[in-house]
C-alpha positions in Angstrom: 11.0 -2.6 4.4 13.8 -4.8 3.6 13.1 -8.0 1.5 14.5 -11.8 2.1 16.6 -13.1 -0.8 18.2 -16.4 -1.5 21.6 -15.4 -0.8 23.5 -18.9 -1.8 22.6 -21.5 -4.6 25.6 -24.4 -2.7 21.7 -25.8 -0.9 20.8 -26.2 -4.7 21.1 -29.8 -5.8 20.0 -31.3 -9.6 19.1 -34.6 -10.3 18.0 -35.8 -13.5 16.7 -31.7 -14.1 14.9 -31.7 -11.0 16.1 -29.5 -8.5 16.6 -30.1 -4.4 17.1 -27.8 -2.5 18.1 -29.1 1.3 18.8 -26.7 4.5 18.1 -28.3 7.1 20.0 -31.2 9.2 17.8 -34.1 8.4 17.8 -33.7 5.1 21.3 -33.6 4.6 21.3 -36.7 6.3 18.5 -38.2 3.9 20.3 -37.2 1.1 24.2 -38.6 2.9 22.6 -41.8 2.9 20.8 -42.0 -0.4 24.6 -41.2 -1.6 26.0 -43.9 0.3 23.7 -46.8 -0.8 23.5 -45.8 -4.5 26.4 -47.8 -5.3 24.7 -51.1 -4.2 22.1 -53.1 -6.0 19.9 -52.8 -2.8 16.2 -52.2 -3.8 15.4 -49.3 -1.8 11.8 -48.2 -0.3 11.7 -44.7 0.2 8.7 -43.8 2.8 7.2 -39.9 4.0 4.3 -38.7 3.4 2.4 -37.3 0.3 4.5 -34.0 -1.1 7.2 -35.0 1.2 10.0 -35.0 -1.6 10.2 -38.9 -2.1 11.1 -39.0 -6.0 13.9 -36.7 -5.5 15.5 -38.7 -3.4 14.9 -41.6 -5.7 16.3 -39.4 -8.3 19.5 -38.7 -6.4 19.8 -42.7 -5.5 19.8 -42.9 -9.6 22.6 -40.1 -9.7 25.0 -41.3 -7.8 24.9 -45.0 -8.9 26.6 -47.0 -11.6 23.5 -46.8 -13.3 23.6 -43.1 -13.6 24.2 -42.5 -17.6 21.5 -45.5 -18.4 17.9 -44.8 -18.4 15.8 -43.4 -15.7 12.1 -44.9 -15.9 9.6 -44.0 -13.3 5.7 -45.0 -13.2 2.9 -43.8 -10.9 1.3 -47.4 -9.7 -1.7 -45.9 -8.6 -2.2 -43.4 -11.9 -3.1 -47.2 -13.8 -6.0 -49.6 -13.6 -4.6 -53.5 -12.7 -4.8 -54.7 -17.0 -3.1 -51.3 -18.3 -0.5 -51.7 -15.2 0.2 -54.9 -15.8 1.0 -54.2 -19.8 2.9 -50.8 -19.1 5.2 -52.6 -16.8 5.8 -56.2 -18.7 4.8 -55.0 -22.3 3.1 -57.3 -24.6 3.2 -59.3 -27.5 1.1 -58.4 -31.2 -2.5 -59.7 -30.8 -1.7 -60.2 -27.0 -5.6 -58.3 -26.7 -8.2 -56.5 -28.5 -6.2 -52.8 -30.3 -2.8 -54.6 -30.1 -1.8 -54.2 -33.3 1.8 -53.8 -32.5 4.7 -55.5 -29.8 5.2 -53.3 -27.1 8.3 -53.4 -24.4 7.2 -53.2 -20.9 9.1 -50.9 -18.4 11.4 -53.2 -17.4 13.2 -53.6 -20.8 13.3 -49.7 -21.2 14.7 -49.4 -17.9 17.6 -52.1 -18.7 20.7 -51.5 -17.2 19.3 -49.0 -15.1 16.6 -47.4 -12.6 13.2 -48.2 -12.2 10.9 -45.7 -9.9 7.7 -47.1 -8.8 5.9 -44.5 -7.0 2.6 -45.5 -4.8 3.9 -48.7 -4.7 1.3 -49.3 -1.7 -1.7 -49.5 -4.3 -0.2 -52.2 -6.6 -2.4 -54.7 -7.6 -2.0 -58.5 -5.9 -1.6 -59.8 -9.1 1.0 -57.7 -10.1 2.9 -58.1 -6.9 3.6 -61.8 -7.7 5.5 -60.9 -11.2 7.0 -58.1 -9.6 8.6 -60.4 -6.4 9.7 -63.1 -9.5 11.3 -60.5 -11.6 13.4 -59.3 -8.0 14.4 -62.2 -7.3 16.5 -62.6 -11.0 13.8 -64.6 -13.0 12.5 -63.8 -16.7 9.2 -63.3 -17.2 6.8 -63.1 -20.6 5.3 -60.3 -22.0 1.7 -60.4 -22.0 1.0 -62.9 -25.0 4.7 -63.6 -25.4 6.2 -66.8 -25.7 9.9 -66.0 -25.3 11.3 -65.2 -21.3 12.7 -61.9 -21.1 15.5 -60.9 -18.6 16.5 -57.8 -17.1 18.8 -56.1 -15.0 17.3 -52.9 -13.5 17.5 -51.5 -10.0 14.5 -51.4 -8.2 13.9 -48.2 -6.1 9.8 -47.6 -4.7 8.4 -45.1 -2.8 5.0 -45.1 -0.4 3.0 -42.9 1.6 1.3 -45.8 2.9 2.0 -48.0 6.2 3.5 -50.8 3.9 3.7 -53.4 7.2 -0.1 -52.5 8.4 -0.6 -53.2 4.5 1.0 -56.9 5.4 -1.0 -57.5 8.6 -4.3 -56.8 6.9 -3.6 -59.0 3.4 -3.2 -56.0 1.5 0.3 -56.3 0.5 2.5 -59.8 0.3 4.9 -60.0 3.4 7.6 -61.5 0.6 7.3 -58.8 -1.3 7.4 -56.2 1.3 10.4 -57.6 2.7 12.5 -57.8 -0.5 11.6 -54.3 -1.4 12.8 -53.4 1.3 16.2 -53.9 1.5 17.1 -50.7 2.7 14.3 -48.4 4.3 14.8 -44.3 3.8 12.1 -42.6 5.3 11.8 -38.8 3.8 10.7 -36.3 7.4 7.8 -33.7 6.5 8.5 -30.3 5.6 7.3 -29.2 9.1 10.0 -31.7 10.6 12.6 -29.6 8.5 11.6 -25.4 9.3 15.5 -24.7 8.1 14.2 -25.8 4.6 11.2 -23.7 4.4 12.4 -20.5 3.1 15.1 -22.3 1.0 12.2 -23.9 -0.8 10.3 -21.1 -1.3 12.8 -18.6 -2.4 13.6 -21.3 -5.3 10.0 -21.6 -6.3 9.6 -18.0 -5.8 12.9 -17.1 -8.4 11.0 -19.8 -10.9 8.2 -18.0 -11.1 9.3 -14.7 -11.2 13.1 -13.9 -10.3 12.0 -9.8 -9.3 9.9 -10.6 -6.6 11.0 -11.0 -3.3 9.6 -11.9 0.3 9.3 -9.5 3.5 10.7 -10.9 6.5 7.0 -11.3 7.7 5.7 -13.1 4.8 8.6 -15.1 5.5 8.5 -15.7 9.1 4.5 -16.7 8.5 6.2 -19.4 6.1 8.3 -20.5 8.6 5.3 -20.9 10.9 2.7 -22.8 9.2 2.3 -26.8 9.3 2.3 -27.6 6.1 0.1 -30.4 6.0 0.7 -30.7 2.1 4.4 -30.4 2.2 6.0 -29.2 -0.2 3.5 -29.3 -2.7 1.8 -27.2 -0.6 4.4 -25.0 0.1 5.4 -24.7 -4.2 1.4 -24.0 -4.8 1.6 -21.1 -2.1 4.3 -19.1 -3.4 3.3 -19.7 -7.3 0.0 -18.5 -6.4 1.2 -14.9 -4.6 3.9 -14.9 -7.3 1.0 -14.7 -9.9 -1.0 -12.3 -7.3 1.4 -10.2 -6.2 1.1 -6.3 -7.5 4.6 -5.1 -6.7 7.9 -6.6 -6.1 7.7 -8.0 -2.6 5.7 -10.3 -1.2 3.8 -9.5 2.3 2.1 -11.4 5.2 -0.8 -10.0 4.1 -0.6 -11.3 0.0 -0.7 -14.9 2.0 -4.0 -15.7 2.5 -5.0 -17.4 6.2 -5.3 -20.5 4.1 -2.4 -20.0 2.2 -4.6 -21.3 -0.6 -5.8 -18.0 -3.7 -8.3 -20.5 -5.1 -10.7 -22.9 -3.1 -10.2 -26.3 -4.4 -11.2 -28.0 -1.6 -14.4 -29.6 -2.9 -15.4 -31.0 -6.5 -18.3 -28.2 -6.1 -16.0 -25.2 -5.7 -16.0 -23.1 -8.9 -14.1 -19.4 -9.2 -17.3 -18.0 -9.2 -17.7 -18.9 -5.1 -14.4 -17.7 -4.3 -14.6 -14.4 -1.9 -12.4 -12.0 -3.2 -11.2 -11.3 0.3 -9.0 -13.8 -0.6 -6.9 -12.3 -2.9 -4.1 -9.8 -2.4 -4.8 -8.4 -6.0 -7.8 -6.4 -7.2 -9.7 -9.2 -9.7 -12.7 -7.3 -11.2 -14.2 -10.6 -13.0 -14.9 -13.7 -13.5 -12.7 -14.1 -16.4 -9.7 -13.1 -14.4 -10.8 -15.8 -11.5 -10.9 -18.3 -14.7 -7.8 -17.6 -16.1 -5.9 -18.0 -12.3 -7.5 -21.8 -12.0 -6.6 -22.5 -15.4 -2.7 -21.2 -14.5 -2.6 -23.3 -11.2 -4.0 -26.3 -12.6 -1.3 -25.9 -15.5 1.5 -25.6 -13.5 0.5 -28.6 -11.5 0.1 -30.9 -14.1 3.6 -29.6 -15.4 4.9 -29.9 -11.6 3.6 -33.5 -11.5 5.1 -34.3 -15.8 1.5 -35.0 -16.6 0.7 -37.2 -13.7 -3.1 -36.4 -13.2 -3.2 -38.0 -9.5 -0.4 -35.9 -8.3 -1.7 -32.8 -9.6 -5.2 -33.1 -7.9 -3.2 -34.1 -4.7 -1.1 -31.4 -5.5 -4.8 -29.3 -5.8 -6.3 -30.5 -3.0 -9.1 -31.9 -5.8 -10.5 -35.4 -6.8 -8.7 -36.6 -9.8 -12.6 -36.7 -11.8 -12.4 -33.0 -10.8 -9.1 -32.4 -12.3 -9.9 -34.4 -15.4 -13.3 -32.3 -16.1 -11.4 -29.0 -15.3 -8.7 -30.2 -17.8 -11.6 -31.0 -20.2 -12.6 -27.8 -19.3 -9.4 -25.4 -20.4 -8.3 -27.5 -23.4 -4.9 -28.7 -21.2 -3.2 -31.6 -22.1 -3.6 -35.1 -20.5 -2.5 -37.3 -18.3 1.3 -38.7 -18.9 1.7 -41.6 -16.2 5.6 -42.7 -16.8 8.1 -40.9 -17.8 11.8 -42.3 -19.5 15.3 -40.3 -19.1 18.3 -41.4 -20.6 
C-alpha cells in the first residue's frame, strides 16, 4: 500500500522557533495580512477559537515588525489569579506585599521596545483592564508599591476565544478598552474551515515525532474528514498518540481510533485503568504500559503549551485540577505562565 509523505517543506513557516505550516487559501491570507500590518504600531486582536493557531499568528505579527530583534514577551491572562496578574504584568517595588523581598520588573519593562502577547485576554480582570487601557493610551504607570512612573514602548498584540463585544454588552469587558485593542481585528478560521491544511499539519507533527513513519492514503483521507472540534491541538494530540502506538512504519485508518483520542481524558474520573483496549491499535498487556502513555501525552502537552498548565488540559480535554494532580502524579514539572524571547 503506498504511504502519504510531506513532499515540500516551502508550506513550512518559523517564527520565533515555532513552526506554521499553512496550505490552504485562507490562511495564506491570515498570514498576508498579519505581514502587512506588522509594520504599524496598531494593537492588534487576533480572534478563532481555542487550538485555532492564534499565537502563531501573533508570533508572525512580531516577525515581520520593526520590533522583531527586541524581545518577545507573551502571558496567558487566564493562567493568573487578579493580585499575581496584576504584579507579573506591572512588577513591584521591595516590601510592595508580604514575600517581596526584592524589586521585580513587570512585563511591560521586559517587553520594552518590543512585543507583548496577551493571550485570553477575554478573562482579564476589571481592575486590570483600567491600567492596561492607561498604559495604551502612552501613560506611565507605578509598579505595585513604587513611587517612580515608569514608561514604556511596547506593541500590544491579544488574542481571544471569547465574543469580546457580547463581553461589552453584558459588563464583562470595558467598551474603551475593547475598542482600542482593537485596532485591527484578524480573526484565525478553524481547522475544519481550512481541509487543505489538514494533512500539511499532520505530516509535520507526524515527522516530529517520528520521521520513519508514514500515513496510508486512508488514514489520511479519515484526517481529512473529521471536524475537528479541538483544532489543531486536537489534530497534533491525534497523530502524537498513533505515532507512539503505531507497530510498523505506516499509519492506518484503523490505528485511528473512532474518537481519534488513545486515552480517555474526557472526565476528571477517567484513569488508564478504564480505558478499553479496543482502543488501541497496539497490543498493551498492562497497566504500567497504559501509565507510561498518559504520562508521555501529558508531557508533550505541557511542552506543546511551554509549561502553560491551562493550555495543556485544554489541549487534554481535562480540568486544569486534573492536570495539576496528574502532574503531581508523574513527578513533571510545573506550570510556566509567560514566557520572554529576545
Amino acid at each position: 500500500m503506498s504511504s502519504v509523505s510531506l513532499q515540500t517543506h516551502e508550506q513550512i513557516h518559523e517564527f520565533l522557533g515555532v513552526a506554521a505550516v499553512f496550505a490552504s487559501a485562507p490562511m495564506h491570507r491570515v498570514l498576508a495580512l498579519a505581514a502587512r500590518v506588522a509594520p504599524s504600531t496598531a494593537a492588534v486582536l487576533i480572534t478563532g477559537e481555542s487550538g485555532s493557531g492564534k499565537e502563531v499568528i501573533a508570533r508572525a505579527i512580531h516577525h515581520h515588525s520593526p520590533r522583531a530583534a527586541k524581545s518577545w514577551v507573551d502571558l496567558n491572562c487566564a493562567a493568573l489569579p487578579e493580585n499575581l496578574l496584576e504584579s507579573e504584568l506591572f512588577g513591584y517595588e521591595k516590601g510592595a506585599f508580604s514575600g517581596a523581598d526584592s524589586g521585580k520588573p513587570g512585563l511591560f519593562e521586559l517587553a520594552h521596545g518590543g512585543t507583548l502577547f496577551l493571550d485570553e485576554i477575554g478573562d482579564l480582570d476589571p481592575r486590570v483592564q483600567v491600567k492596561l487601557l492607561r498604559i495604551l493610551d502612552g501613560s506611565p504607570y507605578y509598579r505595585l508599591g513604587g513611587v517612580k512612573k515608569v514608561a514604556v514602548d511596547v506593541r500590544i498584540v491579544t488574542a481571544t476565544n471569547q465574543d469580546l463585544s457580547a463581553a461589552v454588552a453584558e459588563g464583562r469587558f470595558r467598551a474603551d478598552l475593547y475598542h482600542r485593542l482593537s485596532q485591527i481585528t484578524i480573526q484565525v478560521p478553524p481547522l475544519r474551515a481550512r481541509v487543505p491544511d489538514i494533512l500539511p499539519l499532520a505530516l509535520h507533527f507526524l515527522e516530529g515525532q517520528n520521521p520513519e513513519l508514514r500515513f496510508t492514503p486512508d488514514a489520511a483521507k479519515q484526517l481529512e474528514a473529521h471536524p475537528w472540534p479541538g483544532n489543531v491541538r486536537e489534530l497534533r494530540n491525534v497523530v502524537v498518540r498513533a505515532a507512539v502506538l503505531a507497530s510498523g512504519t505506516e499509519i492506518t485508518a484503523a490505528d485511528l481510533s473512532p474518537e481519534f483520542s488513545a486515552l480517555d481524558f474526557s472526565t476528571p474520573e477517567s484513569s488508564p485503568a478504564e480505558v478499553s483496549q479496543s482502543s488501541f491499535s497496539a497490543d498493551l498487556s498492562s497497566f504500567s504500559q497504559l501509565g507510561d502513555l498518559e504520562r508521555n501525552a501529558i508531557a508533550e502537552a505541557l511542552e506543546h503549551s511551554r509549561g502553560h498548565q491551562q493550555r495543556a488540559a485544554d489541549q487534554l480535554g481535562i480540568s486544569k485540577r486534573t492536570l495539576q494532580r496528574k502532574i503531581k502524579s508523574y513527578g513533571l514539572t510545573g506550570e510556566r505562565t509567560f514566557s520572554i524571547a529576545r
